[in-house]
N, C-alpha and C positions, 0 to 999 in steps of 0.2 A: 803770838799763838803759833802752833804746830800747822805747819801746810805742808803738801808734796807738790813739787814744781818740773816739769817737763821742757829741761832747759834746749834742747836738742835734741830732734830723732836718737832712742834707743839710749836716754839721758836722763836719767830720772833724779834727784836730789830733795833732801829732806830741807824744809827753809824754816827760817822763824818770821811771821811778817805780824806787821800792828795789828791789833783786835777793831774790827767795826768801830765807826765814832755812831752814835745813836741814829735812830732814822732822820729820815728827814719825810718831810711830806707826800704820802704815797707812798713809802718804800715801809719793811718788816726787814729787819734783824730775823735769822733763822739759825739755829746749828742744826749742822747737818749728821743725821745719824747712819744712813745707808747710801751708798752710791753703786752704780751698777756700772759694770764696763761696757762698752759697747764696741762694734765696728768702727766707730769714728772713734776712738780712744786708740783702738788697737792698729789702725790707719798710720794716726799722727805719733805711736810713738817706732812706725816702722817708718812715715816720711813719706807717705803715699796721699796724707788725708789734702786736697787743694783747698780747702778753706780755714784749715790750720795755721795758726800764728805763734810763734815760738819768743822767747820761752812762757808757758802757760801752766798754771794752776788747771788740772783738767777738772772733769765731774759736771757732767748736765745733766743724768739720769739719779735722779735725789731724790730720797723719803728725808723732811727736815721736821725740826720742830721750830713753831714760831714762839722767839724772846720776847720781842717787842717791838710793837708798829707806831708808824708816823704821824703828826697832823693829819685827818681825810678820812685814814682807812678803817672800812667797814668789815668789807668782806669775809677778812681775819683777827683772827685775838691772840692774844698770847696764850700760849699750851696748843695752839693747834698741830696736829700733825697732816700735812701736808705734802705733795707732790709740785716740783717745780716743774712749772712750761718756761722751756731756757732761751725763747726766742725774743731779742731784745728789742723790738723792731722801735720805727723811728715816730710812725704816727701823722705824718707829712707826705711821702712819696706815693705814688701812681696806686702802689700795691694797696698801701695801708690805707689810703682815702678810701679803697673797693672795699676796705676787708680779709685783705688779703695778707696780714703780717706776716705769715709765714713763709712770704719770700720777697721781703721788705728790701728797699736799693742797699739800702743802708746797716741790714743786719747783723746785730751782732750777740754771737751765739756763747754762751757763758758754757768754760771749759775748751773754748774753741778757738773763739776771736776774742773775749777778754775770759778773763780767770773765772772758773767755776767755783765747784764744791767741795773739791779734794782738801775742805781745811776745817776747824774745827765750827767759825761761826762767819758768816757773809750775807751782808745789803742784798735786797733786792726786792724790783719794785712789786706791790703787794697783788698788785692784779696779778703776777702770772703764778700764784702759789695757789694752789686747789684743795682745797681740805677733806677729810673724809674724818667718820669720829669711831667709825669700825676699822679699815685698812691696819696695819703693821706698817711700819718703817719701810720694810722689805718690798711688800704690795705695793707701795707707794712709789718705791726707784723704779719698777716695771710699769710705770704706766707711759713714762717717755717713749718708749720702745714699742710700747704698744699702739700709741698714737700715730706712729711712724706706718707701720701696718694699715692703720684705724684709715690716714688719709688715702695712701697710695691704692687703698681698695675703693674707695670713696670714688678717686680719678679715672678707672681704669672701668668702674660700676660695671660687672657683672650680676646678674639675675639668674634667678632659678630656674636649673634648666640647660643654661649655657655652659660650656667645657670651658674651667681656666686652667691655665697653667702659671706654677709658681717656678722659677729655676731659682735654688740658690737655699737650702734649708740652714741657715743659718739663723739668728736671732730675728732681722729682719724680712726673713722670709718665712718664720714662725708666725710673727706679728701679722702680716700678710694674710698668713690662711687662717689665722681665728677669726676675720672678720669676711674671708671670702667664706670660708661654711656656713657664716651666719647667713648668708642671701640665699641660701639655696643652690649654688651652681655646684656644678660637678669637679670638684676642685684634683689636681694632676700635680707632685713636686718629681720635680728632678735634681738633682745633685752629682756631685762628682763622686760623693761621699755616702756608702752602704750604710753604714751604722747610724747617722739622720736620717737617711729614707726611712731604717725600722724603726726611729723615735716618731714620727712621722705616723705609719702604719700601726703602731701599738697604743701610740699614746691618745692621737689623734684620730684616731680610724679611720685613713686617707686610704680610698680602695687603691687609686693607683699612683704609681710610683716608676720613676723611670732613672735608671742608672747614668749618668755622661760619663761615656769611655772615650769619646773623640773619635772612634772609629767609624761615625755611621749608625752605627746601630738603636741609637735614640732615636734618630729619624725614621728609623724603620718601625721599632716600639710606636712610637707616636701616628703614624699613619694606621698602623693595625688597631689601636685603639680608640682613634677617633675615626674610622672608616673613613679615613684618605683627608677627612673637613679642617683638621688642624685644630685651634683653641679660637675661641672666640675672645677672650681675654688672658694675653701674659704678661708679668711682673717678672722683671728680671731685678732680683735682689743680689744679684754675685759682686756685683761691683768691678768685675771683671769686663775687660773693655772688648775683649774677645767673643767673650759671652752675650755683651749685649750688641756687636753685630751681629752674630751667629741666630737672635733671638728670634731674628723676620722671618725666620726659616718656620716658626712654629705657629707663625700667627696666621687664621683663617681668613677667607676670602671680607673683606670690609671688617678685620678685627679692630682689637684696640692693643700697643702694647705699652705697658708700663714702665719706666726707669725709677725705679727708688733707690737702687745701688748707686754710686758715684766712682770717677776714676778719674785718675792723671794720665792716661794715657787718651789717645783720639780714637773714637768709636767711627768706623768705616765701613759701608756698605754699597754696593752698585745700585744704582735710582730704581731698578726696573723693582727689585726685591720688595719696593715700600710701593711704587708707584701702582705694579700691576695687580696687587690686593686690595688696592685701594684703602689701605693701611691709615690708622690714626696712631700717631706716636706721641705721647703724653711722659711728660715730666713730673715725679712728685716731689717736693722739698716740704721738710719737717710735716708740718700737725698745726687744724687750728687749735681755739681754745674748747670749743665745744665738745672735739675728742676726749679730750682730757678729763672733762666733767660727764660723757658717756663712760669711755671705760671705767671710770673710778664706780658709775652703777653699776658696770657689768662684773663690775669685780665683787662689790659688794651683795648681789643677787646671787652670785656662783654662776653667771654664764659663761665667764672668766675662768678658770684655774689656774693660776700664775704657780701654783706647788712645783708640775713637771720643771716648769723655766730654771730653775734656782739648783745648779748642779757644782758651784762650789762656793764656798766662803774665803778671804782671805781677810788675816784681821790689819789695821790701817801699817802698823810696824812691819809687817814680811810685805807689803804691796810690792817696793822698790826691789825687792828680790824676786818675786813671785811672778811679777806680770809679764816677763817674756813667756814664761809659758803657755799664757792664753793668747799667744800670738800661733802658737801651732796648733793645726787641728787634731793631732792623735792624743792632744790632753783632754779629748773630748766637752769641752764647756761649748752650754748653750748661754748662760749665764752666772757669771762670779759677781758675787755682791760683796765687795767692802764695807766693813765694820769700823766707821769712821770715828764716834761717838759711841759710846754703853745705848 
């Protein structure tokens, strides 16, 4: 069957690999109809992504359909349409005895550290497929990306009332502020990049919004509009290792700040910057399962609107040509969805 394989940074090739053998117990046979690109796609095929392993089948942001499932499984049937949670975790280690698969020792994330969904049909085990029987394909690959959001807002818990600050309007920092407005806080993006802040402000009726020029002058924006208190809660989604030293600058006296972004480079900061605000700095990795089966409500209620997200198509045969471009930001995408499957 038809796969695309990411044999090296900036190296994409079309392959032919063997079709699925049947399930086996616990696991669904799924083909995969939608896949979404993401930061960590656009990472690994620049050479930036640290948990990337090469060469790899990518695709972990999937709307699939289920073929056929194994000995066991309940959860799903065949014809479901479904949304994969792509965290492999091990079910044995520290994390997973807590509950905490989503940053399992032993992790391994399909698309990343073994081969995704970039192919026409692929195994996988049947707990982490989440069904909806309203969703579209489409709706379906946006729910990874949203859970990504769904946690790091989760970790960082701001409340109504409280200033947050989101740096980084990218996809991940989209995901971010649809579940920070849900609390109620008074939610603040900043970006390097004018034309997000106004997706931001139009789309999302974000009152404030703050430009990074690197000159200063954000800091100054951000004291005049938080009379001198700073945020209460920031989410650095830049992935920029710059950015997330830079971040302590904006966080309030006993704040919290967030890391959802990731980098290869060393995030560096003087003690006093964390120590004398009595600062809490918090790491978020993936999403659990319960996100997954939230958003897929909030989508279906409409508290959701995934419509804005979805700003290009590319269909699976121009992918190999097409996807440096979603490496640059004046191509403007918040979200390209591959058309993997009819």
């Amino acid at each position: 069957m038809r796969a695309i394989r990411l044999e090296e940074p900036r190296h994409f090739v079309h392959v032919d690999v063997p079709f699925p053998e049947a399930p086996g117990r616990g696991q669904a046979l799924v083909r995969t109809h939608r896949m979404g690109i993401c930061g960590t796609d656009l990472a690994g095929f620049l050479g930036k992504m640290p948990f990337f392993r090469y060469p790899r089948i990518p695709g972990h942001e999937l709307g699939v359909e289920v073929l056929a499932v194994g000995p066991g499984v309940t959860q799903v049937k065949t014809g479901d349409r479904c949304s994969v949670e792509p965290y492999m975790n091990c079910g044995e280690c520290y994390a997973c005895r807590h509950e905490r698969g989503n940053c399992c020792e032993r992790l391994n994330v399909i698309g990343v550290m073994v081969d995704g969904g970039l192919c026409e049909q692929f195994l996988i085990r049947a707990d982490k497929l989440h069904p909806s029987e309203v969703l579209s394909y489409e709706q379906l690959a946006l729910v990874e990306t949203l859970a990504i959001g769904c946690h790091a807002t989760d970790r960082g818990a701001p409340v109504k009332g409280e200033r947050a600050l989101i740096i980084g309007a990218g996809p991940i920092g989209l995901s971010v502020l649809e579940f920070t407005r849900l609390t109620g806080a008074e939610v603040t993006v900043m970006d390097m990049n004018e034309d997000r802040l106004r997706f931001c402000r139009e789309v999302y009726g974000v009152p404030h919004t703050i430009l990074f020029r690197g000159d200063g002058s954000e800091l100054e924006e951000m004291r005049r509009m938080t009379n001198g208190d700073r945020f209460a809660v920031v989410t650095d989604a830049t992935g920029s290792n710059r950015s997330m030293a830079n971040a302590l600058h904006f966080v309030a006296q006993t704040g919290r700040l967030v890391y959802v972004g990731i980098t290869t480079g060393e995030v560096t900061f003087p003690h006093p910057w964390m120590h004398r605000p009595e600062a809490t700095m918090l790491a978020s990795r993936n999403a659990m399962p319960g996100d997954f089966r939230r958003i897929i409500g909030l989508i279906e209620d409409g508290t959701i609107n995934t419509g804005p997200w979805i700003t290009h198509h590319v269909e699976y045969n121009d992918l190999v040509r097409d996807f440096e471009m979603f490496t640059r930001p004046e191509t403007g995408a918040i979200k390209a969805i591959v058309h993997v499957t009819a």
